[in-house]
KEPA-639902 format. One line per 4 residues: for each residue x, z, y of C-alpha. Coordinates in nm, 4 decimals. Example, Ala and Ser with C-alpha at 12.3 -4.5 7.8 and 13.67 -1.06 7.14 Angstrom:
KEPA-639902
1.2300/0.7800/-0.4500 | 1.3670/0.7140/-0.1060 $
end
This chain:
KEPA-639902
-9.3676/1.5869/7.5501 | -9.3430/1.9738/7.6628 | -9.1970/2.0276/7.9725 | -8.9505/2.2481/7.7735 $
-8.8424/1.9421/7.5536 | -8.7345/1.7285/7.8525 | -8.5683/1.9730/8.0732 | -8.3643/2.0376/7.6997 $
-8.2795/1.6911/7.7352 | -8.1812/1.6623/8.0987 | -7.9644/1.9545/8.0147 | -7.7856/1.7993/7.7251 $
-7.7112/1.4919/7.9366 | -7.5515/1.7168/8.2429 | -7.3468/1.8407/7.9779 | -7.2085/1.5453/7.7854 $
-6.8449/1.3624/7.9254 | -6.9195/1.0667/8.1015 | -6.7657/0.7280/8.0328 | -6.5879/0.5390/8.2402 $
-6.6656/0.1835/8.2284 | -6.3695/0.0608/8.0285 | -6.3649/0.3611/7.8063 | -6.7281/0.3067/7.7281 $
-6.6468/-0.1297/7.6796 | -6.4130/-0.0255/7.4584 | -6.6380/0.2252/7.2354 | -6.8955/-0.0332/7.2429 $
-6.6664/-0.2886/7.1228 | -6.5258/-0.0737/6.8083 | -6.8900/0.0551/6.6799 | -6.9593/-0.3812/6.6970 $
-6.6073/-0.4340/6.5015 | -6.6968/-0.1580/6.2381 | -7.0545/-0.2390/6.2362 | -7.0120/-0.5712/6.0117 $
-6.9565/-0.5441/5.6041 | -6.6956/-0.7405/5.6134 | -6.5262/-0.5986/5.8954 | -6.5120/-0.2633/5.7631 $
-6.3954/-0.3638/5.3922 | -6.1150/-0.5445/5.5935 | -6.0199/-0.2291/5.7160 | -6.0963/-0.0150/5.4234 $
-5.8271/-0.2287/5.2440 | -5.5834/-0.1810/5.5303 | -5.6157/0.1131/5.5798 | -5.4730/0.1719/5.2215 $
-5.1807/-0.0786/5.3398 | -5.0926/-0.3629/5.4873 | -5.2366/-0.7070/5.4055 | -5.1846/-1.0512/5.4130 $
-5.5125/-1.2892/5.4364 | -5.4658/-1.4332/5.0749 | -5.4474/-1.1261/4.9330 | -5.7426/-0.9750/5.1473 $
-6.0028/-1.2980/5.0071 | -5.8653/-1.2214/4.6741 | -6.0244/-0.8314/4.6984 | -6.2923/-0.8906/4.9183 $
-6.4233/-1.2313/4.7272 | -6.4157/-1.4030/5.0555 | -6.3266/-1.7548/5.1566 | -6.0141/-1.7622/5.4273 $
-6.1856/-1.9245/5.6809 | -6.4278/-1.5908/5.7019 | -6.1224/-1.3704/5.6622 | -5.9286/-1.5447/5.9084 $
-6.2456/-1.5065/6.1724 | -6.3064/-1.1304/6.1169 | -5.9528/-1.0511/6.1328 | -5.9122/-1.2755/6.4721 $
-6.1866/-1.0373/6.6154 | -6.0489/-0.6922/6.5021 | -5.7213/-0.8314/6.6588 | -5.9060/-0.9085/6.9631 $
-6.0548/-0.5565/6.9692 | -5.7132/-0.4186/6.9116 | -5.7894/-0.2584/6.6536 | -5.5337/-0.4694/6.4276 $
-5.2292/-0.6340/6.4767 | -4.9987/-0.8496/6.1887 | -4.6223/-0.9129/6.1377 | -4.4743/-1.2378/6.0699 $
-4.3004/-1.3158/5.7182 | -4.2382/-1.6579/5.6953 | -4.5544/-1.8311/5.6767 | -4.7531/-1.4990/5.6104 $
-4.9062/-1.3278/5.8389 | -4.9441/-0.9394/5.7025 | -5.2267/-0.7390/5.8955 | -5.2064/-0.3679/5.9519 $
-5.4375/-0.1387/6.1553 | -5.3426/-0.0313/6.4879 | -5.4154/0.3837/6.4107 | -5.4248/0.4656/6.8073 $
-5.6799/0.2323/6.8346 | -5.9168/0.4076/6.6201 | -5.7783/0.7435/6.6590 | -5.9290/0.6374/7.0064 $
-6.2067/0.5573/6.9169 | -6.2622/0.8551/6.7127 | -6.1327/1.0678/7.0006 | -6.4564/0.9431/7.2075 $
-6.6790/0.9925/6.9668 | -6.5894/1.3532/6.9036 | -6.6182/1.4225/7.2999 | -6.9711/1.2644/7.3012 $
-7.0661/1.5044/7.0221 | -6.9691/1.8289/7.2195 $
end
């Protein structure tokens, strides 16, 4: 590697934001939610509105007890959160959370 090439890099990393330790956990922790298939159709269908579980295996050809796991993570991750009807839970994405998340990103790519 030219000396050029890695004083380029030591330059871009002076330059880049610096994450704090939680801010970076929680990065970290949304690229793993949206990293799995399933995860992200879960919250491609959200995103359009919100869900109940029955209605999510329906469209994503899933069994519940899969559904039910992925969506306890995203909750766990905050990126998700559900209302109670009755015996229904419906699911619906928390926005800040990825708005966040997106947010971080963006500052990373300055």
């Amino acid at each position: 590697m030219s000396e050029t090439t890695k004083n380029a890099g030591k330059n871009a990393t002076k330059n880049q934001p610096k994450l704090v330790a939680p801010e970076r956990a929680r990065m970290l922790k949304g690229f793993d939610m949206l990293a799995d298939d399933i995860r992200h159709s879960i919250l491609e269908r959200l995103a359009q509105q919100p869900t109940n579980v029955s209605d999510l295996c329906a469209a994503l050809n899933e069994k519940q007890p899969s559904i039910s796991h992925h969506l306890t993570l995203l909750k766990m991750a905050g990126i998700v959160d559900y209302s109670r009807d009755g015996k229904c839970n419906t699911y619906f994405i928390i926005k800040e959370s990825l708005q966040e998340l997106a947010r971080i990103v963006t500052a990373l790519a300055k």
